[in-house]
N, C-alpha and C positions, 0 to 999 in steps of 0.2 A: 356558559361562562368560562372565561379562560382561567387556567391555573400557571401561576407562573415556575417559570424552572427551577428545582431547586438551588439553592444560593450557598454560594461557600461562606465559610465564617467569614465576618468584615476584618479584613487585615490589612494594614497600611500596605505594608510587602508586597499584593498582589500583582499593584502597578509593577514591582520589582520584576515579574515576571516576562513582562515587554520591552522589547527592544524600542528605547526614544525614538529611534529613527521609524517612520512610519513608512512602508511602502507609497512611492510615487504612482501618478499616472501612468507611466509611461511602463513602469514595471504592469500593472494593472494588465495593459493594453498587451504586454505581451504576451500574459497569463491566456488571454482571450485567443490571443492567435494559436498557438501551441499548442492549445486545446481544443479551438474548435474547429480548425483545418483540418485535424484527421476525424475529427466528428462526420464532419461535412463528407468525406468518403463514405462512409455505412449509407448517403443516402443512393450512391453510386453501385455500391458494392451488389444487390441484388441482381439487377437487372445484369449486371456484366458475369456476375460468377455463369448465366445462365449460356453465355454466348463464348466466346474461345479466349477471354480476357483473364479466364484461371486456370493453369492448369497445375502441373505434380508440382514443379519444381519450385512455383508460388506456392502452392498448401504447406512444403515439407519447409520452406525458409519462413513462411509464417509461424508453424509448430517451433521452427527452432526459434527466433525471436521472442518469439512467447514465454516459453520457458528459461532464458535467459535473462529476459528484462522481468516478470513477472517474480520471477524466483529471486531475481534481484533484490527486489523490494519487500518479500514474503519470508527467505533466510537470511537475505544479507540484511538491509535498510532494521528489518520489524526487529526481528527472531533473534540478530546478532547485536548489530551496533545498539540497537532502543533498549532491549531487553537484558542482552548477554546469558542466550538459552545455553550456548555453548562458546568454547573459546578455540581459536584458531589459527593456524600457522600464518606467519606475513604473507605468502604469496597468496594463499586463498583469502586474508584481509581486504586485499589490494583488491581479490577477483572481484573479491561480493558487491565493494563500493563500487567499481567502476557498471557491473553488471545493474546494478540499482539504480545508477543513472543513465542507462539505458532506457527506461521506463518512463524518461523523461518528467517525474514527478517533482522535481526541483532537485538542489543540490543537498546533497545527503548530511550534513549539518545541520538545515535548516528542516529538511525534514524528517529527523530523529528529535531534534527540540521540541516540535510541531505535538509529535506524536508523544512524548513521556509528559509534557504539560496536558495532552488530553489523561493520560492517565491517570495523573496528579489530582484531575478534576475532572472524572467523567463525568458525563449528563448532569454538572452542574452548570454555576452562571461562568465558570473561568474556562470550560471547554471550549476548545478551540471551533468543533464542529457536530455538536450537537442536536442529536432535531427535535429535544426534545427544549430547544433555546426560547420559547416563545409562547410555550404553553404545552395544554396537551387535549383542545378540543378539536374537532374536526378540520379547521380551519390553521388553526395557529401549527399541527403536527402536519400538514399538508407546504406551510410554509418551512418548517424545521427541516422536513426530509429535501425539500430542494436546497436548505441552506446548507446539511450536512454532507450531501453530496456533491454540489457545484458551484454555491454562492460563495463559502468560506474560502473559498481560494483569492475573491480580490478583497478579504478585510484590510485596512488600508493598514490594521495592529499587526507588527511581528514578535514573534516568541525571541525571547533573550537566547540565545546562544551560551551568553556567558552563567548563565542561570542552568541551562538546563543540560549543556553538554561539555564542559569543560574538558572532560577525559578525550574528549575526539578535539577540540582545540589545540591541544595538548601535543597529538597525534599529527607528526607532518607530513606520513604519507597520503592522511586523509584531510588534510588542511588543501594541499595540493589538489588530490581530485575534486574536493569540492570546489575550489578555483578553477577544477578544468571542467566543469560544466557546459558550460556550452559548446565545448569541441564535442562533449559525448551526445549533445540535441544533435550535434550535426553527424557523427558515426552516425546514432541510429535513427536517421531520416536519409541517408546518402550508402551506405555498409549496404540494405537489402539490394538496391538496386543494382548496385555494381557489382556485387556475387551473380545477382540474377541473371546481368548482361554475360557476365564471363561463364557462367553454366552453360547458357542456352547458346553464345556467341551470336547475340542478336540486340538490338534497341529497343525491339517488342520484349524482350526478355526480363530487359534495364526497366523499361517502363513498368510491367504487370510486378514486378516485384517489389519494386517501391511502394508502389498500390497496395497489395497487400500484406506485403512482412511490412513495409514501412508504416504507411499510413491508417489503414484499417487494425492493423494488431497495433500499433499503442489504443488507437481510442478504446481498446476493447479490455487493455489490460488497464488506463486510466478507467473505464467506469465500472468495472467488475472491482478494482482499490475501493474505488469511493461509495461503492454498495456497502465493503465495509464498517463505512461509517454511520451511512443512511438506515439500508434496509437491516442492517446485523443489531443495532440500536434500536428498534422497533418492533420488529416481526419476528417470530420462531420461538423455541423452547428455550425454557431453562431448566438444565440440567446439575449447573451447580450453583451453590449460594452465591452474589455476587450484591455490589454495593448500588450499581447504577444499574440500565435495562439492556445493557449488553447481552446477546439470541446465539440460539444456534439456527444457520438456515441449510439444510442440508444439500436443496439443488444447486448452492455456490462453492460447493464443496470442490466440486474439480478445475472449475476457471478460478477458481482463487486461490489453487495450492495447496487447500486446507484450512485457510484465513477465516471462512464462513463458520467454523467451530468456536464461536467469539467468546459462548458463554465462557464457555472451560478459560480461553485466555484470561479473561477480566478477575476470574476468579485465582488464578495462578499463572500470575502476567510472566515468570523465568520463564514455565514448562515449555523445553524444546518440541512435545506432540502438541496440539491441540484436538487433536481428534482421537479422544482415547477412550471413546466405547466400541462397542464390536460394532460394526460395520463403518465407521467414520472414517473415510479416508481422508489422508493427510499428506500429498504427494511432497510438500517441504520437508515434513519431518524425517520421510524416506531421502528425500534429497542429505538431510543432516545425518543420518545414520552409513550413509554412502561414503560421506565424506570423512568419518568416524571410522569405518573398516579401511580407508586408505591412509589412517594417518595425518590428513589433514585439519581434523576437529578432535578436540580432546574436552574432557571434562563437562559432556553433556548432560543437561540437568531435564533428563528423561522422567517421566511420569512415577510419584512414589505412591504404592494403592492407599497405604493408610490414609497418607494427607487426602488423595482422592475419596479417600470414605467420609473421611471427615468434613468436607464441603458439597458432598453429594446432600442434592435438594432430597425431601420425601417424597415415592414415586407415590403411586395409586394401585393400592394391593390388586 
């Protein structure tokens, strides 16, 4: 028997929280391309890594893409603009947004709204991507975990902006990058390949790089995001008290920067760590401490034990 999702209190307001304007077709359609064109490379990707179609100078420009657009979305997008784990000087403002839409996950407006309306209402009925939307039998959580990770992108419902992110509306540096979205889809699908040409001084060079800094590292850093939502929502521990089924998964700990420590987040959505028991590594929050000793981030709201004591679950003596 299915169990339906928990449901937020009945509030007029809720509507309040969507943008009247519904996503179009056409936007739809293009959510489909952007995403499943570099999908469509991973089915490429094996057979070539095996033959001369990869070599250093693709692995080291896919490491760095990675960490650029991943980190994007992991201290800039999440940690900074959603949360305000720490606060930052203009030029590293500027960096994080523009680095965040690198990752090609929409324009950083829409998804910081996206993302503090889920936290407003996780794992209930006003989450934006939920898998646990539908129920929580074999069948209806089988349907959630594909909704959470790949279907929620064409809900034709958009999160209000004006609802949810006023402070970045506000902001015309980030008004402007979010307007300049689709130059940054086009940097980073056109950026690997033309480093690549120019390292190597070749069009085999141009090509293999595209391939893989371009097209193979987004889908990788797109589905290791949306594991996020899917598998970090369903599967792994809990380590601290939290409202919704927000996980800790530990093997996502290093392609997701540290994002896979979800429980700790949901439980203390400011905290700049997420991975604050011994051994969790947390490569963002290293990133945010980096940028702390240079001067560029100040007033990081780093892990406090007490409050940590006080929402630590009961372990098993």
């Amino acid at each position: 028997m299915t169990t339906a999702p928990i449901l937020d209190p009945p509030r007029p307001e809720r509507r309040a929280e969507l943008d009247p304007q519904s996503s179009g077709r056409a936007e739809r359609v293009l959510v489909a391309v952007f995403t499943g064109v570099p999908f469509l490379a991973l089915f490429a990707a094996i057979p070539l890594a095996w033959g001369s179609f990869l070599g250093w100078t693709d692995i080291i420009l896919m490491a760095i893409f990675y960490f650029l657009s991943a980190g994007g979305i992991t201290v800039g997008y999440h940690r900074y603009f959603t949360h305000g784990s720490f606060k930052a000087k203009r030029g590293l403002r500027i960096a994080l947004a523009i680095a965040g839409g690198l990752a090609m996950e929409g324009p950083i407006i829409t998804w910081v709204s996206d993302h503090r309306r889920h936290h407003k209402h996780s794992d209930k009925e006003f989450d934006p991507h939920s898998p646990w939307r539908f129920g929580n039998d074999w069948k209806a959580l089988a349907k959630g975990l594909a909704w959470a990770h790949y279907g929620w992108l064409f809900d034709g419902n958009r999160t209000s902006k004006e609802r949810f992110s006023k402070d970045l509306l506000n902001d015309r540096d980030i008004v402007r990058i979010h307007k300049a979205f689709p130059l940054l889809v086009l940097v980073t699908f056109l950026l690997p390949g033309v480093l690549g040409g120019l390292l190597t001084m070749s069009w085999a060079g141009a090509l293999t790089a595209f391939f893989w800094a371009g097209l193979v590292r987004l889908t990788l850093v797109h589905h290791v995001t949306w594991s996020i939502n899917s598998i970090c929502h369903t599967f792994g521990n809990e380590d601290f008290e939290v409202r919704d089924k927000s996980r800790n998964v530990w093997w996502l700990a290093i392609p997701s920067l540290g994002e896979s420590w979800h429980n700790l987040h949901h439980s203390d959505p400011t905290c700049a760590r997420h991975g604050v028991l011994k051994g969790q590594i947390d490569i963002s929050a290293r990133t945010i401490w980096a940028f702390e000793k240079a001067g560029l981030a100040y007033d990081v709201r780093w892990p406090d034990a007490e409050r940590l004591a006080a929402k630590r679950t009961k372990q098993p003596a």
